[in-house]
C-alpha atoms as a printed R data frame, in Angstrom:
    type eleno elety resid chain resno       x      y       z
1   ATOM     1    CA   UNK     A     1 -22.193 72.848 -50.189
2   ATOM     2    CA   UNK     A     2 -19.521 72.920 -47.304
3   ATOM     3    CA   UNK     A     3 -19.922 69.047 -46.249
4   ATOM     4    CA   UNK     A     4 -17.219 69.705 -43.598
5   ATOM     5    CA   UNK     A     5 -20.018 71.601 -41.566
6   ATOM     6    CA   UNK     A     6 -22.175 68.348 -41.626
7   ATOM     7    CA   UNK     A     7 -21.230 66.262 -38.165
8   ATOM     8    CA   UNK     A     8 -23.382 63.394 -36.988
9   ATOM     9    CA   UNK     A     9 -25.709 60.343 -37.647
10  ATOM    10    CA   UNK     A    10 -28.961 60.658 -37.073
11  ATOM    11    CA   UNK     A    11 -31.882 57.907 -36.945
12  ATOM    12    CA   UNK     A    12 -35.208 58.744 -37.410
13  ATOM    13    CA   UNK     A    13 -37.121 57.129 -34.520
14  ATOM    14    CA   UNK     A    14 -40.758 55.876 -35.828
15  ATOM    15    CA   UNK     A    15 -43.555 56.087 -32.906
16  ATOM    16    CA   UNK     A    16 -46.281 54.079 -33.576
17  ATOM    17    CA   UNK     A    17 -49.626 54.140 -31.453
18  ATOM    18    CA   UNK     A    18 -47.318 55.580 -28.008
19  ATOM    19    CA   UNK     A    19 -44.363 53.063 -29.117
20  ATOM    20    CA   UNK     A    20 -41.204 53.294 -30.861
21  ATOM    21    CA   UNK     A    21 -41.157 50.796 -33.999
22  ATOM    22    CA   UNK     A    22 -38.580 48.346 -33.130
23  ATOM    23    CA   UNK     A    23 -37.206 48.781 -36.793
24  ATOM    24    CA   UNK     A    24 -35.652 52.273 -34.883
25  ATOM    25    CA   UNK     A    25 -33.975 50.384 -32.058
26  ATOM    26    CA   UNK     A    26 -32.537 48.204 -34.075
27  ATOM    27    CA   UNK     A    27 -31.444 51.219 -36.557
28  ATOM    28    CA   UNK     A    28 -29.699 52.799 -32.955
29  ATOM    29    CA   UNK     A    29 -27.412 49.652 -33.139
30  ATOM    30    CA   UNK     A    30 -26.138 50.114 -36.430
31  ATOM    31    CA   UNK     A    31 -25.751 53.678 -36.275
32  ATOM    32    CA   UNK     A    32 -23.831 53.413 -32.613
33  ATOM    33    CA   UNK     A    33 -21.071 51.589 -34.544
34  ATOM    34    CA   UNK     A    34 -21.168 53.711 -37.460
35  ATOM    35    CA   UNK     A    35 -20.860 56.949 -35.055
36  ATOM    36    CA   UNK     A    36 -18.106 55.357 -32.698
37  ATOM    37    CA   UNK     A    37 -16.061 54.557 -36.026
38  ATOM    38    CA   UNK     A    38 -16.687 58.119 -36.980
39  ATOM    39    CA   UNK     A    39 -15.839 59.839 -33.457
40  ATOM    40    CA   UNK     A    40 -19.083 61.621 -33.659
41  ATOM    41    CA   UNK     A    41 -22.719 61.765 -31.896
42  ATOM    42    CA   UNK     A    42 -25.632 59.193 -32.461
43  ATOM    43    CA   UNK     A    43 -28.847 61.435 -32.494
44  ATOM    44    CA   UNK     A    44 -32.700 60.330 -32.494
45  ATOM    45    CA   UNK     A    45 -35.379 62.581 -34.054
46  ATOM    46    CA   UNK     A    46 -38.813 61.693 -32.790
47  ATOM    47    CA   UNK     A    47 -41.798 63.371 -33.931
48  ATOM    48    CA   UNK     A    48 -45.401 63.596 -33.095
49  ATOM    49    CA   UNK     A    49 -48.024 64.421 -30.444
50  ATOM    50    CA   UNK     A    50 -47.545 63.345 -26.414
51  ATOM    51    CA   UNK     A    51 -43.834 61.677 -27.867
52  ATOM    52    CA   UNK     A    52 -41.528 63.760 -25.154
53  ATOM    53    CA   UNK     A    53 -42.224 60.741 -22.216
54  ATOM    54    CA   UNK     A    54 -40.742 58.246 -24.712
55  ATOM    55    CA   UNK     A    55 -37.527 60.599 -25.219
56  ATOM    56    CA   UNK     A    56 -35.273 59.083 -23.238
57  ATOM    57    CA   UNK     A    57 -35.992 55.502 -23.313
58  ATOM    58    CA   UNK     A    58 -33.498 55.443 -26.811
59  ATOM    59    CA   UNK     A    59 -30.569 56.225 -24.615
60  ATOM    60    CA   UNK     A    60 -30.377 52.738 -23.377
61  ATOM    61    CA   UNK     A    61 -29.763 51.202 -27.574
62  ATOM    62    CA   UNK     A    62 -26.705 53.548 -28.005
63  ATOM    63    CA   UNK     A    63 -28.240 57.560 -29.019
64  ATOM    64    CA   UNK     A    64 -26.398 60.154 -27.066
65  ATOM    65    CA   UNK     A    65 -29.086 62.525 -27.970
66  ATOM    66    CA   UNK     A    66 -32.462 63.374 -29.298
67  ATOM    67    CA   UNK     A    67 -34.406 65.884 -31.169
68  ATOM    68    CA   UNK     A    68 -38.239 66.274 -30.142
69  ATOM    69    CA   UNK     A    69 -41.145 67.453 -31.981
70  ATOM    70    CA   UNK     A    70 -43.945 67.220 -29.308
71  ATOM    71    CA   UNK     A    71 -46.786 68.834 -31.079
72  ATOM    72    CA   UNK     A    72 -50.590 68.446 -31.950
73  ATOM    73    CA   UNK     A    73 -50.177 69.114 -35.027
74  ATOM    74    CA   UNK     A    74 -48.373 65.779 -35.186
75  ATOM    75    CA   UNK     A    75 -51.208 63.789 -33.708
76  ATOM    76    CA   UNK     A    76 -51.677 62.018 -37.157
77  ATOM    77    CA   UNK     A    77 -48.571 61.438 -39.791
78  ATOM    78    CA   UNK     A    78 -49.135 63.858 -42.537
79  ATOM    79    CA   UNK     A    79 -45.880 63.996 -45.264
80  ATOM    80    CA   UNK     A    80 -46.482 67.738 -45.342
81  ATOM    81    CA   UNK     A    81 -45.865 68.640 -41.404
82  ATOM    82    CA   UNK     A    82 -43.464 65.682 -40.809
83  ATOM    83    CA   UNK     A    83 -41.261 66.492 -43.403
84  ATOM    84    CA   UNK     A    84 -40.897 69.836 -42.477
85  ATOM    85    CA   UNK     A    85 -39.969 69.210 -39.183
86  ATOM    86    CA   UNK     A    86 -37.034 66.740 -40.480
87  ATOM    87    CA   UNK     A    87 -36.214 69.523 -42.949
88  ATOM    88    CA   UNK     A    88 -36.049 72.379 -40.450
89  ATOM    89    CA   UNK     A    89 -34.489 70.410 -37.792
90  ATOM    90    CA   UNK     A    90 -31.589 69.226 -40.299
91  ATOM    91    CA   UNK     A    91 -30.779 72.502 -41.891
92  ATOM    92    CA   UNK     A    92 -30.159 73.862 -38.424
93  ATOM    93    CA   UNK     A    93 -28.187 70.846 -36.781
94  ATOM    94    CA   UNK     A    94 -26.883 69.761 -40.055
95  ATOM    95    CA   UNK     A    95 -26.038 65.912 -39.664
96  ATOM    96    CA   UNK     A    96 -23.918 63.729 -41.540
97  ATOM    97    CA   UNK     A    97 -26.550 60.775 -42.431
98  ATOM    98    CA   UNK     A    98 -29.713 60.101 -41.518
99  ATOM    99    CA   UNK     A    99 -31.461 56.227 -41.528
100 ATOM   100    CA   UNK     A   100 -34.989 55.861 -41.646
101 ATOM   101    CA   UNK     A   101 -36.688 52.261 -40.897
102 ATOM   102    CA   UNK     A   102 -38.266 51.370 -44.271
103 ATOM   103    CA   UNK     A   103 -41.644 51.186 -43.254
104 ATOM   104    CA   UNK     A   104 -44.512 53.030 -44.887
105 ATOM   105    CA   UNK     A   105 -44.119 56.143 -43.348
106 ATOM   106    CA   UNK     A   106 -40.258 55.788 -42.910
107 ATOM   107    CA   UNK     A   107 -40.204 55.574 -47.186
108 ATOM   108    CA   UNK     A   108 -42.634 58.484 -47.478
109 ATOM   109    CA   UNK     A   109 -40.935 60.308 -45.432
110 ATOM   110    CA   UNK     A   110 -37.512 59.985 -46.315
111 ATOM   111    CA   UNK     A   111 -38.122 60.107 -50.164
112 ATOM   112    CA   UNK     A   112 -40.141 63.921 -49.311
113 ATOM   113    CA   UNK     A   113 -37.121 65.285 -47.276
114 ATOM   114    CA   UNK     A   114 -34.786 63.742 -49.645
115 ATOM   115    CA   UNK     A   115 -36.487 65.546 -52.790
116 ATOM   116    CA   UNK     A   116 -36.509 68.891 -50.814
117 ATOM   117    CA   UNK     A   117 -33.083 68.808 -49.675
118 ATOM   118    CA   UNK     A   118 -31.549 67.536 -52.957
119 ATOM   119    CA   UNK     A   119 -30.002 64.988 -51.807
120 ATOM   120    CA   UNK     A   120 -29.502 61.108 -52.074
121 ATOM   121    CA   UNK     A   121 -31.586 57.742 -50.980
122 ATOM   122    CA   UNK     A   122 -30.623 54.795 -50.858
123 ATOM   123    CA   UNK     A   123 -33.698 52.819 -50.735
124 ATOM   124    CA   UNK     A   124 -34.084 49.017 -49.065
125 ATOM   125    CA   UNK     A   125 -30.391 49.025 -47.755
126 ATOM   126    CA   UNK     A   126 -29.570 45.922 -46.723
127 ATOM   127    CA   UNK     A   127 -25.743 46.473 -45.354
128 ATOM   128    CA   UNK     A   128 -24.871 50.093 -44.167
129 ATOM   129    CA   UNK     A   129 -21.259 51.228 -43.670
130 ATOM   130    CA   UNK     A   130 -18.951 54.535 -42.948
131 ATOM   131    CA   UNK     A   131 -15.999 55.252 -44.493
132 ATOM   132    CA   UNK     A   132 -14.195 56.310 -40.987
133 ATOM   133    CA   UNK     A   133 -12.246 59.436 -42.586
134 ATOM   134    CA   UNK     A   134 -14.474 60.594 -45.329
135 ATOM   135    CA   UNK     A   135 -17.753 60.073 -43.286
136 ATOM   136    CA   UNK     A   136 -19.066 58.636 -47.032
137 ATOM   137    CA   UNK     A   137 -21.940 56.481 -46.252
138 ATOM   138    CA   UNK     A   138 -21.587 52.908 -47.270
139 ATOM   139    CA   UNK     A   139 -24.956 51.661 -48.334
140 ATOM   140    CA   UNK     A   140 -26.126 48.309 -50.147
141 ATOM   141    CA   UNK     A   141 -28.605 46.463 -51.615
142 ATOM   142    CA   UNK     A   142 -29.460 43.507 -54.236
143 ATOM   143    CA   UNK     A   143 -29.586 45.261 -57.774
144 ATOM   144    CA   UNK     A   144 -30.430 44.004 -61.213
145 ATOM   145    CA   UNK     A   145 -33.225 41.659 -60.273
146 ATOM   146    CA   UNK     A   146 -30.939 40.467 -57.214
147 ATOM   147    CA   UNK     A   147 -28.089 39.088 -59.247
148 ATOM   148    CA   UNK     A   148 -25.511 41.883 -57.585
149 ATOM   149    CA   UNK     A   149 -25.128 43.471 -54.479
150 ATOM   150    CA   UNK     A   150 -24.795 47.427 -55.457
151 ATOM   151    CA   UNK     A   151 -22.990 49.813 -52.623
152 ATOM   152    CA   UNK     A   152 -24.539 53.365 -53.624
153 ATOM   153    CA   UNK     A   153 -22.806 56.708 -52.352
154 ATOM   154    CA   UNK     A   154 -23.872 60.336 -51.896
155 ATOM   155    CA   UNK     A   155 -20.566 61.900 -52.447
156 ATOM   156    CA   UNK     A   156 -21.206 65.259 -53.381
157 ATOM   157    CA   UNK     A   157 -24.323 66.091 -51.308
158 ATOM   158    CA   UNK     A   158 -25.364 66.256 -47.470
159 ATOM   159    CA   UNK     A   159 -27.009 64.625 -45.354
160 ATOM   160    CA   UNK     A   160 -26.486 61.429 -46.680
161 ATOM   161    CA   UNK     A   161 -29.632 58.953 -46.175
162 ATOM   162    CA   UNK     A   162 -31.012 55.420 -46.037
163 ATOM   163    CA   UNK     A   163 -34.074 53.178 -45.375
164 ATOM   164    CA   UNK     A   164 -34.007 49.628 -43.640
165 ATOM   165    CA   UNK     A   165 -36.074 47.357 -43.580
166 ATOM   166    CA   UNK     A   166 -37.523 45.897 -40.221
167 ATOM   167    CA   UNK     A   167 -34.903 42.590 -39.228
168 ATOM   168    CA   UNK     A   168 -32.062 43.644 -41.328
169 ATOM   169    CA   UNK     A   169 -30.234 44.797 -37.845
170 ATOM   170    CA   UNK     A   170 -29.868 44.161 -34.548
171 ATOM   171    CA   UNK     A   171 -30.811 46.129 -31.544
172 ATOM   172    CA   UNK     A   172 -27.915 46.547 -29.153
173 ATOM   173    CA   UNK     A   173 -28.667 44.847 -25.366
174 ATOM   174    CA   UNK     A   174 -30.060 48.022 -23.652
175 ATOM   175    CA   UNK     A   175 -27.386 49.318 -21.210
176 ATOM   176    CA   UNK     A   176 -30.212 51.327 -18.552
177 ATOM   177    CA   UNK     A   177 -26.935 53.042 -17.081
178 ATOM   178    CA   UNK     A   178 -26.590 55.456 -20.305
179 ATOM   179    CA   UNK     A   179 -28.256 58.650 -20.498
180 ATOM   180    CA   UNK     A   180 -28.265 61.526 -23.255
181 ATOM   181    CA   UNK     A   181 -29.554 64.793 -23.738
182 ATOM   182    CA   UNK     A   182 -33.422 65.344 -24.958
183 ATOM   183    CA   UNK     A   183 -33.395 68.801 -27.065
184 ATOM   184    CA   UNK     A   184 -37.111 70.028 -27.617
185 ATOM   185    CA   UNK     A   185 -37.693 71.552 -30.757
186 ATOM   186    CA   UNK     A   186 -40.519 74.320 -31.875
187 ATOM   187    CA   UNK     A   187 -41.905 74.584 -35.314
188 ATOM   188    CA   UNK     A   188 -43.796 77.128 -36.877
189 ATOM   189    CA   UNK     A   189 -46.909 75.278 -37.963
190 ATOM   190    CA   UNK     A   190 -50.304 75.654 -38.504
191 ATOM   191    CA   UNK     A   191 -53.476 73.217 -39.562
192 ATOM   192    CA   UNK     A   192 -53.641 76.358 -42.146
193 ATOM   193    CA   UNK     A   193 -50.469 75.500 -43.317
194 ATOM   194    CA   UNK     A   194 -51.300 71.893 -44.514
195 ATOM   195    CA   UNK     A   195 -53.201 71.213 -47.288
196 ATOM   196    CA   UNK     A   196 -54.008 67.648 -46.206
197 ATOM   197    CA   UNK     A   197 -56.305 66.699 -43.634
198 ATOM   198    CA   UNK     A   198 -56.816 63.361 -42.239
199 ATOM   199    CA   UNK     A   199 -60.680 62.772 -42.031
200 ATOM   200    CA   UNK     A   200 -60.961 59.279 -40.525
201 ATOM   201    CA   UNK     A   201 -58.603 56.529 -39.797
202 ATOM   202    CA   UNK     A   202 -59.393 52.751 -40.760
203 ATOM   203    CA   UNK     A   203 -57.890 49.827 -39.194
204 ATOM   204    CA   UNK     A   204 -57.446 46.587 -41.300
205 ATOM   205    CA   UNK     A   205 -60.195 44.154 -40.370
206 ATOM   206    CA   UNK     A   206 -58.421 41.253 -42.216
207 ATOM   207    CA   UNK     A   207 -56.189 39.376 -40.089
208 ATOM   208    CA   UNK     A   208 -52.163 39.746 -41.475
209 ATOM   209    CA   UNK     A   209 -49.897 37.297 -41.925
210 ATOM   210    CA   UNK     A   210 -46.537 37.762 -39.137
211 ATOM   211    CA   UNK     A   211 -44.001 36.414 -41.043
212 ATOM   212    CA   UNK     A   212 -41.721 38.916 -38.845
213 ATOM   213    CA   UNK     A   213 -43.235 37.644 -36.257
214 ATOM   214    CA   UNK     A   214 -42.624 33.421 -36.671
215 ATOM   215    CA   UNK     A   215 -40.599 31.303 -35.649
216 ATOM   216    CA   UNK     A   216 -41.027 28.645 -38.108
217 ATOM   217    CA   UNK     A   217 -41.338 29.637 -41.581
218 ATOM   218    CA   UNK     A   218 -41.812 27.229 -44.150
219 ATOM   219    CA   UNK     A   219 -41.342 28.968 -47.745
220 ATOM   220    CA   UNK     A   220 -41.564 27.131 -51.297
221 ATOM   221    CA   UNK     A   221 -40.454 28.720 -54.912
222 ATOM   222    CA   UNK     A   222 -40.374 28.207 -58.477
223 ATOM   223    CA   UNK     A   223 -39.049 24.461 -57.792
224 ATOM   224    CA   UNK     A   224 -42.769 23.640 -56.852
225 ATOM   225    CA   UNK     A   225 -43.751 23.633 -60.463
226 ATOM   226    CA   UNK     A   226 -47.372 24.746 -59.953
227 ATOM   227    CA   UNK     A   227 -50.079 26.312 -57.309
228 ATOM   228    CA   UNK     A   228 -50.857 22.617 -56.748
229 ATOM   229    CA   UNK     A   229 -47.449 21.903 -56.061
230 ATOM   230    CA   UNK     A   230 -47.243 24.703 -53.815
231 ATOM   231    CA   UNK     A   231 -49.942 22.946 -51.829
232 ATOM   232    CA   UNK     A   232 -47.337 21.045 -50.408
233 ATOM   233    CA   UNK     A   233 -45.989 23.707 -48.381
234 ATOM   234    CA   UNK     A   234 -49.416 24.553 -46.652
235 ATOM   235    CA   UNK     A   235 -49.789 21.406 -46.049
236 ATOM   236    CA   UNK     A   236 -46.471 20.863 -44.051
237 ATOM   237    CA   UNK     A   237 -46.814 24.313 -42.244
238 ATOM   238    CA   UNK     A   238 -50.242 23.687 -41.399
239 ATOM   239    CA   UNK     A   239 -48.500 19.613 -39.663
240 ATOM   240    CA   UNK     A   240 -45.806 21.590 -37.713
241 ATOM   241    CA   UNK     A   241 -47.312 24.998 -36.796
242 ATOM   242    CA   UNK     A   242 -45.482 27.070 -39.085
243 ATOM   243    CA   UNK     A   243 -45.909 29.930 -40.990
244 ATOM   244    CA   UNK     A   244 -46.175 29.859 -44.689
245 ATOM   245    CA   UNK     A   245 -43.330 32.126 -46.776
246 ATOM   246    CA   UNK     A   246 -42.826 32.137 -50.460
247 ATOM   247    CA   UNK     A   247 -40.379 33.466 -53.302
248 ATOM   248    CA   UNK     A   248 -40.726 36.223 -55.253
249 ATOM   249    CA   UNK     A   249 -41.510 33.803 -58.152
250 ATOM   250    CA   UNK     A   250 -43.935 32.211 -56.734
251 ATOM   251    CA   UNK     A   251 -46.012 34.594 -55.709
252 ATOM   252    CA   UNK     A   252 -45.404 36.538 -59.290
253 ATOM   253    CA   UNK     A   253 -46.414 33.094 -60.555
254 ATOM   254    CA   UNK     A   254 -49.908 33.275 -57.945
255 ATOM   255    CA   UNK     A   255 -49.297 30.994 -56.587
256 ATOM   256    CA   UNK     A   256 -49.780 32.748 -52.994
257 ATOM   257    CA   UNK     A   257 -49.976 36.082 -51.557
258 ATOM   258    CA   UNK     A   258 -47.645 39.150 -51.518
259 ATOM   259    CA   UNK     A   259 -48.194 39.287 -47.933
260 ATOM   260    CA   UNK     A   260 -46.163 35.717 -47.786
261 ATOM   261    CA   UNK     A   261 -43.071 36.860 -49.753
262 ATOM   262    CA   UNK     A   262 -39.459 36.801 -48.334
263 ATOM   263    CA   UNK     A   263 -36.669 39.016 -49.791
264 ATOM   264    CA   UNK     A   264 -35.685 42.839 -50.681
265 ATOM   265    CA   UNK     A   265 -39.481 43.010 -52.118
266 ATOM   266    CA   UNK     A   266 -41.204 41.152 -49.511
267 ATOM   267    CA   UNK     A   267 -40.690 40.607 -45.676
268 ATOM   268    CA   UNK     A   268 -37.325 40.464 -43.727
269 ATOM   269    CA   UNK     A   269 -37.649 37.670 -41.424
270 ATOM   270    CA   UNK     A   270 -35.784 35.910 -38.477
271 ATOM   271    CA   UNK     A   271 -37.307 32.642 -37.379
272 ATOM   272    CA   UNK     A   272 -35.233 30.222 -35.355
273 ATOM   273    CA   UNK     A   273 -35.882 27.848 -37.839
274 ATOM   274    CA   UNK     A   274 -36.403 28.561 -42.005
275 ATOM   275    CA   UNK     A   275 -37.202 25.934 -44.641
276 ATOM   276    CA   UNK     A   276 -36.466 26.715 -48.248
277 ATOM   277    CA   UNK     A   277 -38.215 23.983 -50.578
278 ATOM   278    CA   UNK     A   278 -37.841 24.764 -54.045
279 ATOM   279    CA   UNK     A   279 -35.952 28.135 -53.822
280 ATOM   280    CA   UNK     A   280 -32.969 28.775 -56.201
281 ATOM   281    CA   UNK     A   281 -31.279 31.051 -53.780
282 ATOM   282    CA   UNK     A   282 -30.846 34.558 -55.049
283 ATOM   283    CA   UNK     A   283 -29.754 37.149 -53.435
284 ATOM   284    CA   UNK     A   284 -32.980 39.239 -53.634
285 ATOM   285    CA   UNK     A   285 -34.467 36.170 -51.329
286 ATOM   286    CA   UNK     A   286 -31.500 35.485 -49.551
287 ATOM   287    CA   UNK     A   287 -31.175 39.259 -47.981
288 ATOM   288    CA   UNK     A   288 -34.846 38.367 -46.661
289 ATOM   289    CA   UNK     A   289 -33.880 35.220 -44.392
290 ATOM   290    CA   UNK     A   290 -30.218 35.237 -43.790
291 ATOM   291    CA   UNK     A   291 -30.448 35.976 -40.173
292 ATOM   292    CA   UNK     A   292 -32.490 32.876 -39.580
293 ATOM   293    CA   UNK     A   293 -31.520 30.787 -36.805
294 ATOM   294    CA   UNK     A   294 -31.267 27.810 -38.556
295 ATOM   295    CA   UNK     A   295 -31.889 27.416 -42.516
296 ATOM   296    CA   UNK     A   296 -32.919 24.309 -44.106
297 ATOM   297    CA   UNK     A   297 -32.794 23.892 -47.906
298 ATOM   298    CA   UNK     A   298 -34.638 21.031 -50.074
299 ATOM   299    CA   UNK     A   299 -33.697 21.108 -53.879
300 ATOM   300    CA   UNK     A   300 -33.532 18.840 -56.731
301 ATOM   301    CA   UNK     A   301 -30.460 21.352 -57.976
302 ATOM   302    CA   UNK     A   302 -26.876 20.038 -56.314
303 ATOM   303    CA   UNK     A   303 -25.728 23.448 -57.531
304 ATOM   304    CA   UNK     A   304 -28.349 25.896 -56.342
305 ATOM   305    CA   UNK     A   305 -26.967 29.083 -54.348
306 ATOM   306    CA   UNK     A   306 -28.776 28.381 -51.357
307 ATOM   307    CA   UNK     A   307 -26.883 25.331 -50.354
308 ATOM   308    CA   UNK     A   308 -24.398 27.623 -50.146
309 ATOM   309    CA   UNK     A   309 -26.198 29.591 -47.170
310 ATOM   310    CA   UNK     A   310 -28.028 26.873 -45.604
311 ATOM   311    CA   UNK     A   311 -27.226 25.133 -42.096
312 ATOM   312    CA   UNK     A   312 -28.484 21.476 -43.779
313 ATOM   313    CA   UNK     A   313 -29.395 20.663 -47.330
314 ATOM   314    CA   UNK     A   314 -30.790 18.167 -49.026
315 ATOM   315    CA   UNK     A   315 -30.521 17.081 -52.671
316 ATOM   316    CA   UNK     A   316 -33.558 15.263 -53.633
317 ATOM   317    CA   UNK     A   317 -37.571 15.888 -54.898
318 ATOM   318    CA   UNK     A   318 -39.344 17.820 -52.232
319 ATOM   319    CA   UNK     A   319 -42.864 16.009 -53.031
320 ATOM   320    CA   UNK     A   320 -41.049 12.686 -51.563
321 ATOM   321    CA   UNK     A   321 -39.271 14.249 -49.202
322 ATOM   322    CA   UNK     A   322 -41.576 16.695 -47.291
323 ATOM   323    CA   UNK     A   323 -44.086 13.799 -46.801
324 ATOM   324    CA   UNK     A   324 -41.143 11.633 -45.393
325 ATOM   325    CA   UNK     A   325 -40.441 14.490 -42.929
326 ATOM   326    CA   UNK     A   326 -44.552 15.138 -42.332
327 ATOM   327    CA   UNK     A   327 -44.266 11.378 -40.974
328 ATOM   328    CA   UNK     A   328 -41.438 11.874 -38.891
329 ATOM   329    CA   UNK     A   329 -43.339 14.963 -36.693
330 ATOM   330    CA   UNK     A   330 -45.762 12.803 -36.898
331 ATOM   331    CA   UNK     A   331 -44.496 10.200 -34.980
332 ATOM   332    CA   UNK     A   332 -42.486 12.365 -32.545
333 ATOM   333    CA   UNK     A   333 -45.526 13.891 -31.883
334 ATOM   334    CA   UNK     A   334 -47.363 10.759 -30.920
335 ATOM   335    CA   UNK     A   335 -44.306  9.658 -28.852
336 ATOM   336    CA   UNK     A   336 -44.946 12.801 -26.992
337 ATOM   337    CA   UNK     A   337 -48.429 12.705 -26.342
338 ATOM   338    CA   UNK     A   338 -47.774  8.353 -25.409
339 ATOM   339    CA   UNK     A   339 -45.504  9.896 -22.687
340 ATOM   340    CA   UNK     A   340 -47.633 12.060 -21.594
């Protein structure tokens, strides 16, 4: 493999029900300042059916082009047709690195064009990088159960390629003066040609839990002691209007549901304001909640790691502090409503 004929970063731009998953504008951002310390072109690939109108609004969040698969037989994501669109469409432009958002079809995808094309994945990436002369792709992410951080490289094979998760970067403020170049591409594809067929599509009834979404997130760990314990923290969210997130132990512990857990296994969040009651601090939860606005720890430890990451901590037993603070909103509120 020549890897002096690969040139480019590419992002693979995720349309979801006629919109573009923001997890792909704010993979633009990072790979604008990847290409510009490169010298070389940030591309989007968008597939699907009826996708073409949506084209150009990427150029705004820093791609100077993009690759188009407008087709119907992209109406429904299949890993059979998608892939080979990615596959065809990179042999022939041959780019440098490719990011996909880690989503579920951003992982599918991504690991089936990374097994045909014999090449790495770096799965979960939580920091991405370019060396500026090599064009080696920096990418990194908690390993052994969170206790490291782990930068992987593809040295030997091209294109180089990622997933990140949703909230692990930042969109770039969309400059409407930029433009780029929209490149339609044609594939040779059939229904024939795929052996799976989608039959009917059914949406979850059960209403999720946003923790992407919140702005208050109230999260409790191991330091709880039990599911009882853990009580506490619905109890608080449920006083302020906040959203309940846990650890990764407690939810191993069952205390609560997956669907609540924080960190490289769980959901990337960025509230403006993030309690951590009873969480040690690892990395694998602190890579989940960084980028909150303002993070507020409560442990019994003076020596847990996430005093070392937290706006305000306090050192003390979280079943007589929380109630302490429940009084306090309490009061504020009723100073509100006595105001009117």
């Amino acid at each position: 493999m020549n890897l002096d004929e690969y040139r480019g970063i590419w992002v693979y731009v995720e349309v979801r029900d006629g919109q573009i998953a923001p997890v792909s504008l704010e993979l633009l951002g990072a790979g604008r300042q990847m290409a510009d310390k490169r010298g070389v072109p940030l591309a989007g690939l968008m597939i699907g059916e009826g996708v073409l109108p949506l084209a150009e609004s990427i150029f705004p969040y820093g791609a100077d082009q993009i690759y188009v698969y407008d087709n119907r037989i992209f109406n429904d994501y299949r890993t059979e047709s998608y892939m080979r669109a990615v596959i065809e469409c990179a042999l022939k432009h041959k780019p440098e690195i490719i990011l996909y958002g880690a989503t579920s079809t951003g992982k599918d995808l991504a690991s089936a064009v990374a097994t045909d094309l014999e090449t790495g994945l770096t799965a979960d990436t939580t920091m991405l990088d370019v060396n500026a002369e090599t064009g080696l792709l920096e990418a990194s992410r908690p390993a052994f159960g969170g206790n490291i951080m782990a930068t992987i490289l593809c040295k030997k094979h091209r294109p180089q390629m990622a997933t990140v998760r949703p909230k692990v970067m930042k969109a770039l403020e969309p400059d409407q003066s930029r433009t780029g170049e929209v490149i339609e591409e044609q594939i040779s594809l059939s229904e024939e040609d795929i052996r799976t067929k989608v039959l009917k599509i059914v949406r979850e009834t059960k209403e999720k839990v946003r923790l992407d979404e919140a702005d208050v997130i109230i999260a409790g760990g191991k330091g709880l002691g039990s599911k009882e314990g853990f009580s506490l923290i619905h109890r608080f969210a449920a006083k302020i209007g906040a959203t309940v997130g846990a650890s990764r132990d407690a939810v191993e512990a069952g205390w609560i549901e997956h669907e609540h857990q924080v960190g490289q296994t769980g959901v990337t969040v960025t509230p403006k304001v993030y309690f951590a009651i009873g969480i040690s601090g690892a990395i694998q939860h602190l890579v989940g909640m960084r980028n909150s606005g303002l993070i507020i720890a409560i442990n019994k430890d003076p020596d847990a790691l996430i005093f070392q990451s937290c706006h305000y901590g306090i050192v003390g037993d979280a079943f007589e502090i929380i109630p302490m603070l429940m009084e306090a909103f309490q009061v504020e509120a009723d100073k509100e409503v006595s105001y009117g």
